[in-house]
PATIVO-907509 format. One record per residue: z negated, x, y of N, C-alpha, C in turn. Coordinates in steps of 0.1 Angstrom, whole numbers, padded with zeros to 4 digits, always signed. Layout:
N
ZXYZXYZXY;...
! end
This chain:
322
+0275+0472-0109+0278+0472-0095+0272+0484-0088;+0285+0489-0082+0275+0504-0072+0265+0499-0059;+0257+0512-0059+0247+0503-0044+0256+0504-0036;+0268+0507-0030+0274+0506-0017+0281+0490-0020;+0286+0487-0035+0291+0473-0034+0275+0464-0031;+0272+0468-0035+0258+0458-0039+0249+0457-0022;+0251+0468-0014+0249+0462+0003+0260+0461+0008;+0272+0462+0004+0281+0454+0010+0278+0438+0008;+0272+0432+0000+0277+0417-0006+0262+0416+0001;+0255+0421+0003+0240+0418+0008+0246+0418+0027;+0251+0427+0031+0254+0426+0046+0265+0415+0046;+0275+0411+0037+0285+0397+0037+0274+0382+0037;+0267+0384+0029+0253+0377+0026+0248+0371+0042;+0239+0384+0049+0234+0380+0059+0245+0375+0076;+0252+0383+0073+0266+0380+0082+0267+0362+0079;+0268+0357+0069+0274+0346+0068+0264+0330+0072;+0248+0337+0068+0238+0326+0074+0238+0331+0089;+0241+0341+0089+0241+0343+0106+0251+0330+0112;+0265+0334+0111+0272+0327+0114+0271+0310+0115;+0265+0304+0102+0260+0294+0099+0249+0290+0111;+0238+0298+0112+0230+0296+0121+0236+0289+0138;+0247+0299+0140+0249+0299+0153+0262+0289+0157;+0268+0284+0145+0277+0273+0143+0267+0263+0148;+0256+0260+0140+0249+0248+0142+0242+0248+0157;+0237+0259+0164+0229+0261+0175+0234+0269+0187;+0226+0271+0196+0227+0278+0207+0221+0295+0213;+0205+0288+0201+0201+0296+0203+0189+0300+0194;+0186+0314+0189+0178+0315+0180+0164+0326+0177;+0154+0322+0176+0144+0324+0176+0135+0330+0168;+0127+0336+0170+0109+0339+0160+0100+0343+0166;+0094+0336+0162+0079+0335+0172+0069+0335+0161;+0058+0341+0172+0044+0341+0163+0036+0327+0160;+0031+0324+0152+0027+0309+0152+0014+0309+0160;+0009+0314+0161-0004+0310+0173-0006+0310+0185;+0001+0323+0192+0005+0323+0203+0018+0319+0205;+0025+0318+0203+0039+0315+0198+0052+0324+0209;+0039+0335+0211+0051+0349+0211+0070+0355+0207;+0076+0354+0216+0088+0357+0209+0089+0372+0206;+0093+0371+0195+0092+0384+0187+0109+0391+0185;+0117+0377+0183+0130+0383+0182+0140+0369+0187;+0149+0369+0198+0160+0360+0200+0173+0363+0204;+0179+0357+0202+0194+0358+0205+0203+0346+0208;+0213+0349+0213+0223+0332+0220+0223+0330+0232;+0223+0317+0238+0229+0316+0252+0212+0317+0261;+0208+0324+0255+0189+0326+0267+0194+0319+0278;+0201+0323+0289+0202+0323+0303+0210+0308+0304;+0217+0301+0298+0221+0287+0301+0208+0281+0295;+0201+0285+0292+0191+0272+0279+0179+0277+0286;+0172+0292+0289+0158+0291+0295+0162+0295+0312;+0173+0303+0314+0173+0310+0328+0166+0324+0323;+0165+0329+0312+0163+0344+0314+0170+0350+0300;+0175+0359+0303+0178+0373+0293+0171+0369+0283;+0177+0378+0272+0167+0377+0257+0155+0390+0262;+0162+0400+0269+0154+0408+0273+0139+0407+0280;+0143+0392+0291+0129+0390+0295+0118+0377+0290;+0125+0375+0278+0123+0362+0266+0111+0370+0259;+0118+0385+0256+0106+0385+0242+0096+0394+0251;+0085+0390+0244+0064+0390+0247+0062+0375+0254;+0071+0370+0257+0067+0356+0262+0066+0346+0248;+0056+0334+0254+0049+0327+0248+0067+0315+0250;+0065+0314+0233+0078+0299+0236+0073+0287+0243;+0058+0283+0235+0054+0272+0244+0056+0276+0257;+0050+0284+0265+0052+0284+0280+0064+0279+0285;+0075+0282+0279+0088+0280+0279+0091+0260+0283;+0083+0254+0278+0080+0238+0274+0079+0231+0283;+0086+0221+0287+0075+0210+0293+0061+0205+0288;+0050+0210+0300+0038+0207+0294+0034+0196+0284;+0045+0186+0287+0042+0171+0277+0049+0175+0259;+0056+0187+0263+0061+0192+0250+0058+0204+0240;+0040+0207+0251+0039+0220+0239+0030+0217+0229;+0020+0204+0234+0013+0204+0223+0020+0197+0207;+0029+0184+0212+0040+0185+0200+0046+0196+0194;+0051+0207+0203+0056+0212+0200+0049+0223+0184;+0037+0231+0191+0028+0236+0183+0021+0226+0170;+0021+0212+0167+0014+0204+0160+0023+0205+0148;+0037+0202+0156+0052+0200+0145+0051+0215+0136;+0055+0227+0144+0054+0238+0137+0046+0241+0129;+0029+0242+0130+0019+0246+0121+0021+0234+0110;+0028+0223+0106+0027+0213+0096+0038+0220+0086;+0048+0229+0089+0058+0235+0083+0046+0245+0071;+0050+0239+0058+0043+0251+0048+0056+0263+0045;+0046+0273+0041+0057+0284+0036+0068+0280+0029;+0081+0284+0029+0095+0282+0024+0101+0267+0029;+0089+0259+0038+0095+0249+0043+0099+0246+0057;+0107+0233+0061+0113+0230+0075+0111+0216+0081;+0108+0220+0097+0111+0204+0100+0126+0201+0105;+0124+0185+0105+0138+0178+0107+0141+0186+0126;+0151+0185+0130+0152+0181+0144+0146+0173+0152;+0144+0180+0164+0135+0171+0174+0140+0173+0187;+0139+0164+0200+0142+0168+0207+0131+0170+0219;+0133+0184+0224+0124+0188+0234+0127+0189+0250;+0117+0196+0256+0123+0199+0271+0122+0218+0274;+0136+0223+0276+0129+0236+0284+0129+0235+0297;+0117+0245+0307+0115+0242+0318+0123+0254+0325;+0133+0257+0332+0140+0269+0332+0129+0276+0352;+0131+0288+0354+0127+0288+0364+0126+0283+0376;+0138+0276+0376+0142+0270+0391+0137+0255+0391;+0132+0255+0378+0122+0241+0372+0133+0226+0366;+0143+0233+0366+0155+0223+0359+0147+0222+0346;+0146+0209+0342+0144+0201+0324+0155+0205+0320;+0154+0207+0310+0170+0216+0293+0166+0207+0284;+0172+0196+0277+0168+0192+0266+0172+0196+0258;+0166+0202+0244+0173+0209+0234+0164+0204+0220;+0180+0208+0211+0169+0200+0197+0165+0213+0193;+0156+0209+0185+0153+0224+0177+0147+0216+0164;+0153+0227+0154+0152+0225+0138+0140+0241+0140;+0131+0242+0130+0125+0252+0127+0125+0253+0110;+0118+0267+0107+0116+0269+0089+0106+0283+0089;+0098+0282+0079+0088+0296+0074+0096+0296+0064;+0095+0313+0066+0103+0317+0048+0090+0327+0045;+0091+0322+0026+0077+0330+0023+0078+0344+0023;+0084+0350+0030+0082+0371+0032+0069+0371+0042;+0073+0359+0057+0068+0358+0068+0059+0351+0073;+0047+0351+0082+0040+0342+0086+0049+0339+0097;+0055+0341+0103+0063+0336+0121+0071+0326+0115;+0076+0317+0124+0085+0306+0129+0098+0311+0130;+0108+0306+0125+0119+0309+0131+0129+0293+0136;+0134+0296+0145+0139+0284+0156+0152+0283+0156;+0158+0274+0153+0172+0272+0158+0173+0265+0171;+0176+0269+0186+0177+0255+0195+0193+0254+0198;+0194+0242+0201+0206+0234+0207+0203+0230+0218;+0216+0230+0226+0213+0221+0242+0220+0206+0236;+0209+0199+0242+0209+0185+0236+0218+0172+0244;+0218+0175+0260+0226+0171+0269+0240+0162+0264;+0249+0169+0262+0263+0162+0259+0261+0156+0243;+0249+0162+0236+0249+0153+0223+0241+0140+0227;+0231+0140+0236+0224+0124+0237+0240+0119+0244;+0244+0123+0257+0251+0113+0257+0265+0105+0249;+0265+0115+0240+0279+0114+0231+0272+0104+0222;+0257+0106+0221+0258+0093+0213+0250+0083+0219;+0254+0078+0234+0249+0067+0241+0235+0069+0244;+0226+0079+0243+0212+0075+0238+0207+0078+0257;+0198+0069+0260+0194+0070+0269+0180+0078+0269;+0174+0090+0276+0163+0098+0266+0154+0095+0280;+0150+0091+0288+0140+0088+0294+0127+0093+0290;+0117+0099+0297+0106+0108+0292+0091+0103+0299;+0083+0098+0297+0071+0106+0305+0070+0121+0306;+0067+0129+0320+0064+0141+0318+0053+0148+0313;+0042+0136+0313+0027+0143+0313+0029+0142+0299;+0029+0132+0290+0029+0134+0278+0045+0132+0267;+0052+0138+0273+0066+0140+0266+0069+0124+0260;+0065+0116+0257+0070+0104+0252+0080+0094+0259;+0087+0090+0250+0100+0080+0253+0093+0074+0265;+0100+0066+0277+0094+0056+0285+0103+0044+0278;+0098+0033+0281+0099+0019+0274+0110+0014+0270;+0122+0019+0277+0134+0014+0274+0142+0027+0266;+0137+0038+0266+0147+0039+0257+0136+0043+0237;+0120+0040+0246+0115+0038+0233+0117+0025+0227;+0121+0015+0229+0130+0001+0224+0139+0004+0217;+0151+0013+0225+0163+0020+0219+0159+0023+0205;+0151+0033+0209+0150+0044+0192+0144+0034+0181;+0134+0025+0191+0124+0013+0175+0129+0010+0169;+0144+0002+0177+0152-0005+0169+0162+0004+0157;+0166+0014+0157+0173+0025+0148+0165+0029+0140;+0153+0034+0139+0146+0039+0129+0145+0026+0125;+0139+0016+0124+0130+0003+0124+0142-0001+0109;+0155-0003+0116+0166-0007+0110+0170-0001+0098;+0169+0016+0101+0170+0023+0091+0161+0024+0077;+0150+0022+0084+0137+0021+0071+0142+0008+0065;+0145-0002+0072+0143-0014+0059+0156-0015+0056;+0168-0009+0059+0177-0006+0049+0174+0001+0041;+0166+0013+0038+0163+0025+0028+0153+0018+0018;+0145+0004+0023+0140-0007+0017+0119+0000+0018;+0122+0005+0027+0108+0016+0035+0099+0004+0045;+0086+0001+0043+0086-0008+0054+0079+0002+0066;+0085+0004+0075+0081+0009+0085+0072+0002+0092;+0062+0007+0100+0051-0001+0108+0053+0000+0125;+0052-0003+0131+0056-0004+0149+0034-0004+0150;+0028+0002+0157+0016+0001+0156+0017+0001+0177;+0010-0011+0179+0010-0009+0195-0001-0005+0200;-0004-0003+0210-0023+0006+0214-0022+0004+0231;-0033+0001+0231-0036-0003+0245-0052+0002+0251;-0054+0009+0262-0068+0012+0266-0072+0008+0272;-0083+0003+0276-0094-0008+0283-0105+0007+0288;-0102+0006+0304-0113+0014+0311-0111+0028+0311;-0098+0033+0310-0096+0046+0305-0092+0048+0321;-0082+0046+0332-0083+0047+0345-0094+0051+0352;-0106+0043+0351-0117+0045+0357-0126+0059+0353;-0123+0060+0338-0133+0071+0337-0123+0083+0337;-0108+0081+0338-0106+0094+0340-0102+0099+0352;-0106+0092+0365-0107+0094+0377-0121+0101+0379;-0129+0106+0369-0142+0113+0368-0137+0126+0366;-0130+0127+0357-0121+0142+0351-0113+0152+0357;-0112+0163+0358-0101+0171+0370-0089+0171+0361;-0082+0174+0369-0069+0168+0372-0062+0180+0356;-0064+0188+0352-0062+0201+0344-0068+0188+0329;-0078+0187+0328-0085+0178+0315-0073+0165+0316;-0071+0159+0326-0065+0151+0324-0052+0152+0319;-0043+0163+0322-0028+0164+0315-0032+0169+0301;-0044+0175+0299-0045+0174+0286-0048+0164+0274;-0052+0155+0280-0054+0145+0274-0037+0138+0270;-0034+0136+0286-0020+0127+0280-0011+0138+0272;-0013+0148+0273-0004+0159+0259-0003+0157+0248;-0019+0154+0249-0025+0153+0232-0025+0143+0228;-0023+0132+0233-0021+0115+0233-0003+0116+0227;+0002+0123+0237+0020+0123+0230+0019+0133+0223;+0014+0139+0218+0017+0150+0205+0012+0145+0194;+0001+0137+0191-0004+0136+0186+0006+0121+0176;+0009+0111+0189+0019+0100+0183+0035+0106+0181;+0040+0115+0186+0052+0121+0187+0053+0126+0166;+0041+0132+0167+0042+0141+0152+0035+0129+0138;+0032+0118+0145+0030+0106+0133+0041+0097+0133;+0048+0101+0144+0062+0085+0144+0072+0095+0128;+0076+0079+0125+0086+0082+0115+0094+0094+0112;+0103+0096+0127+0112+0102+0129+0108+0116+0135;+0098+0120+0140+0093+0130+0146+0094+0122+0161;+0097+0114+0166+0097+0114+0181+0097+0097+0186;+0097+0089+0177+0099+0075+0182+0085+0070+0180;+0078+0070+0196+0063+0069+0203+0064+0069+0216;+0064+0059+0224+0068+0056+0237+0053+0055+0244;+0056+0053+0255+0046+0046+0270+0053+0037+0274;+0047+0027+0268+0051+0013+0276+0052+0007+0295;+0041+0016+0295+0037+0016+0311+0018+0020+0308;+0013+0021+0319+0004+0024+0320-0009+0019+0312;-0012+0029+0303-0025+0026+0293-0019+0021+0284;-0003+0016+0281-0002+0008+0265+0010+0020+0261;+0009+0023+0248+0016+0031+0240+0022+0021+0228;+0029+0033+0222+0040+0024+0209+0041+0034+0199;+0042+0038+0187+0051+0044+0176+0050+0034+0167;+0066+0041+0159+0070+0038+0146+0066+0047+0136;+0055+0041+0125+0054+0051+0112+0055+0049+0103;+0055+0052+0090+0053+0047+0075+0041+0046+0071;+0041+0040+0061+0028+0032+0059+0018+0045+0054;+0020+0059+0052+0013+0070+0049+0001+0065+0055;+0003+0065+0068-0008+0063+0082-0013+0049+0082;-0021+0047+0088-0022+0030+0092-0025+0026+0104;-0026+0017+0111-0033+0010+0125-0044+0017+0127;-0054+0016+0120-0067+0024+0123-0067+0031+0126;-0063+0038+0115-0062+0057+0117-0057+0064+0130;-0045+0057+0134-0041+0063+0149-0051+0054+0160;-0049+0042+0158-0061+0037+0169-0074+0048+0172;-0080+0052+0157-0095+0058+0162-0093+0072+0164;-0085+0078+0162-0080+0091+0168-0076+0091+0182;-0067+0084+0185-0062+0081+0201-0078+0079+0205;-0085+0073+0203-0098+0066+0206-0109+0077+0211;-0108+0088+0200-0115+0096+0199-0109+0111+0210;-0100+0110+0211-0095+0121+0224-0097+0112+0236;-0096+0100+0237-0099+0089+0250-0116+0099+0252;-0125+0092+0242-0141+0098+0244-0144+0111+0251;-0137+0124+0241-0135+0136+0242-0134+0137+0259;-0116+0132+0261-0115+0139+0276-0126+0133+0285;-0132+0117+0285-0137+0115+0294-0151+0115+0293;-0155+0120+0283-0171+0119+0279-0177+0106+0281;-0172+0096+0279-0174+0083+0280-0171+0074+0262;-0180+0068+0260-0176+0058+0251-0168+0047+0254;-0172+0041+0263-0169+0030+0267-0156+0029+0273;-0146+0037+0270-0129+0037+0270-0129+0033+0258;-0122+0018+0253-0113+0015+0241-0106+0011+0241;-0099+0013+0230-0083+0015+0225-0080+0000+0213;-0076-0009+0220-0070-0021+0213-0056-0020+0205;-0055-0025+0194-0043-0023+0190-0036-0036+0183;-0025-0033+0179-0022-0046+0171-0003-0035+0160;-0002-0043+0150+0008-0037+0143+0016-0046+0137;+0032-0042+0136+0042-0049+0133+0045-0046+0121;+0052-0055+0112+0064-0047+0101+0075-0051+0102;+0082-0042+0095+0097-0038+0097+0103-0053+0084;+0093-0050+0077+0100-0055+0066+0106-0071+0066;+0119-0074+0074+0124-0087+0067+0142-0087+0069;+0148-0089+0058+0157-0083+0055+0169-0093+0058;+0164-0104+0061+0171-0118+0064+0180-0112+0082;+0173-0104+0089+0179-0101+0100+0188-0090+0100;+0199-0094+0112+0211-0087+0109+0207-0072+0120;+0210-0060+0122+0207-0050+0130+0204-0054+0142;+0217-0066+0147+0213-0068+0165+0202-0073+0167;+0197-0085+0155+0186-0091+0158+0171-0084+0155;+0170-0073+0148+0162-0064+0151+0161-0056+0161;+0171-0051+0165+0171-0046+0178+0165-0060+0192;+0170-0067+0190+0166-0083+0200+0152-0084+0196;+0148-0084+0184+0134-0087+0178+0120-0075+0186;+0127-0067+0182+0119-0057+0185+0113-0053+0200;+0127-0054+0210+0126-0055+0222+0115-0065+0225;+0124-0079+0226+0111-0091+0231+0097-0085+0221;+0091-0084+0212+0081-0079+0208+0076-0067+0223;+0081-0060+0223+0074-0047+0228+0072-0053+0246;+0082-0062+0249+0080-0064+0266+0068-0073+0261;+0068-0082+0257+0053-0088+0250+0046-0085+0248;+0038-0074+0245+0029-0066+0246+0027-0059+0257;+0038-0053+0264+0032-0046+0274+0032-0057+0284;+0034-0074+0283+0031-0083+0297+0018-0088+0291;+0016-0086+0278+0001-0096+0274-0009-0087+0270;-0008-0076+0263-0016-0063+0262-0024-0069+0245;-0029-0061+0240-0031-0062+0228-0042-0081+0224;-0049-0082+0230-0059-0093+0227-0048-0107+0227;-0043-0107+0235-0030-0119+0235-0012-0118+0225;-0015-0105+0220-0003-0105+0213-0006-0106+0195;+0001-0119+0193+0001-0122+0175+0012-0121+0166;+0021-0114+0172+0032-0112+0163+0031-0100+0152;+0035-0101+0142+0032-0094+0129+0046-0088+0120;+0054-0097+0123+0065-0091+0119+0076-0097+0124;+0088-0096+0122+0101-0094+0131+0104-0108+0127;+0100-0119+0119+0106-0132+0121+0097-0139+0134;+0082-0136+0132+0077-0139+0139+0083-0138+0154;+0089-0123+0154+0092-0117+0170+0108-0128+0172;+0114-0131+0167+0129-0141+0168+0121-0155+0169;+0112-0157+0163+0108-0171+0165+0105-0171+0181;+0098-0163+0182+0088-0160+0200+0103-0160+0208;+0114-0154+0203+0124-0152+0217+0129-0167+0217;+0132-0171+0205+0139-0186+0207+0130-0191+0213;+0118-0196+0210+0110-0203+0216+0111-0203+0230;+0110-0188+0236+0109-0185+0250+0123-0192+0257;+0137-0185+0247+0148-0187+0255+0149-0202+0255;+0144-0212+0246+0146-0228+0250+0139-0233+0257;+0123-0226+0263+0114-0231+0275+0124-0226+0285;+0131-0213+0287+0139-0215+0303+0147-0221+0304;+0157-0223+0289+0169-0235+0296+0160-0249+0297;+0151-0256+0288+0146-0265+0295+0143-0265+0309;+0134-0257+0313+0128-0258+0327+0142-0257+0334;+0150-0249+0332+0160-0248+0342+0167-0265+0342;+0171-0267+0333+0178-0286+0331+0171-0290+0341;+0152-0292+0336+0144-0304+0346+0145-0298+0361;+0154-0285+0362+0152-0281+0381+0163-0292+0384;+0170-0284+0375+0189-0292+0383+0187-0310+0382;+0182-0312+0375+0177-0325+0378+0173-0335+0384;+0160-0331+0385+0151-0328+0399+0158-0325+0412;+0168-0318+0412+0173-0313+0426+0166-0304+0433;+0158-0296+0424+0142-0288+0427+0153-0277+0432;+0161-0276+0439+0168-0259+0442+0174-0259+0454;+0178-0249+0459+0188-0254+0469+0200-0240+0472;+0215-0243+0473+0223-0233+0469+0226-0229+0487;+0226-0218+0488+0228-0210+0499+0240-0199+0495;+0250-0204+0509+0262-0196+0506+0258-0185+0516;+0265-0170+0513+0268-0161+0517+0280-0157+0524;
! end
């Protein structure tokens, strides 16, 4: 083969992962891993950040982030080893005029390079094409409760079809309000960052780890990890930001594993489980696994139609027309 055929098939070569690239994405990236410097981009910059690629590169990607999304953002990346990739995730870009962008981004190191390289997508018409409700906390990027129910129930489902027993681990903090009304207001978004980066990059899927409401949290993981381990970590940035011991972190954990239920009733199971915890908080909640969570809803759904029977009965009501 002559060298002019032999970079011709090398320039057909890079031409064609190009294309590939830009089939799949919007927009594309390399950044430095520490600072996470843009070194080289290209694609729709100005629909996806609001600036040129021109005024993209020396800027920092994270800056680019919703604050609740750079410490995930940076955790996910540095776990990538040489010649390897993570799955898709979805993030937030903050554009200047302060409009949220949700976009997935796939990353990969190839062994020539120490930098990152990024694929992003705008994620918008794909959440809603596939129904998915993406509700966020800001401070710490994590699902809020209903659509972190959404996702439990799909991963949850999916592991124990794969015959994987996934774990639902719930966490709750006692006194963490108080002591972090001691802390400025800068420590404190760092905390809740590191709180959702921290569960965002242990959930199964890269991102199914909610806020239930205030002080109770949620992920789904594989048994790699366990209860503990995230409990006394969460536990241990609790200490950190507030210099306090006496913030703790309660927990309790589910499994996925029971195969007698059909998807809806995982999905049903799961829900009543998680509003249950966040109305009783960890010390009052004993459910362990998803028959247990169908036993608790029946139970519940036959104490309202009872009580309801002994109202109508009673005559305990009274009907007012409009």
């Amino acid at each position: 083969m002559t060298k002019i055929a032999s970079s011709e098939k090398v320039r057909i070569e890079r031409d064609r992962f190009v294309a590939f690239s830009f089939a799949a994405s919007d927009m594309l990236l390399e950044i430095e891993p520490e600072s996470g410097l843009i070194s080289y981009v290209s694609g729709a910059t100005k629909s996806i950040t609001g600036c040129t690629a021109s005024e993209l590169m020396g800027q920092s990607f994270y800056n680019l982030l919703q604050p609740g999304d750079r410490h995930f953002t940076a955790r996910l990346l540095h776990r990538i080893q040489k010649g390897g990739r993570v799955p898709p995730v979805v993030i937030r870009i903050v554009q200047q005029n302060l409009s949220k962008v949700p976009v997935i981004i796939g990353a990969c190191k190839l062994e020539s390079s120490k930098n990152f390289f990024l694929a992003v997508t705008l994620a918008e018409k794909i959440l809603q094409n596939a129904g998915n409700h993406e509700g966020r906390d800001d401070a710490s990027g994590l699902l809020d409760m209903e659509s972190f129910s959404e996702r439990a129930g799909k991963v949850m489902e999916m592991a124990r079809m794969q015959g994987s027993d996934a774990k639902l681990t719930l966490l709750e903090f006692d006194h963490l309000s108080e002591h972090l009304k001691k802390v400025d207001q800068q420590s404190v978004e760092e905390f809740f960052a590191q709180v959702g980066s921290y569960l965002r990059s242990t959930a199964i899927d890269g991102d199914a780890a909610g806020m239930l409401e205030q002080n109770k949290y949620a992920v789904v993981h594989d048994t790699n990890i366990s209860e503990s381990q995230i409990r006394n970590y969460i536990q241990q940035l609790a200490h950190t930001a507030t210099g306090s011991s006496k913030v703790i972190v309660k927990s309790a954990v589910m499994s996925a594993q029971d195969g007698k239920l059909s998807p809806q009733d995982t999905a049903k199971a799961l829900r009543y489980s998680i509003n249950k915890f966040a109305e009783t908080g960890a010390d009052d909640f004993s459910i362990t696994n998803l028959s247990d969570s169908i036993s608790g809803l029946m139970a519940d759904t036959m104490s309202r139609v009872s009580n309801l029977k002994n109202t109508v009965a009673s005559d305990s009501f009274q009907v007012v027309f409009q």
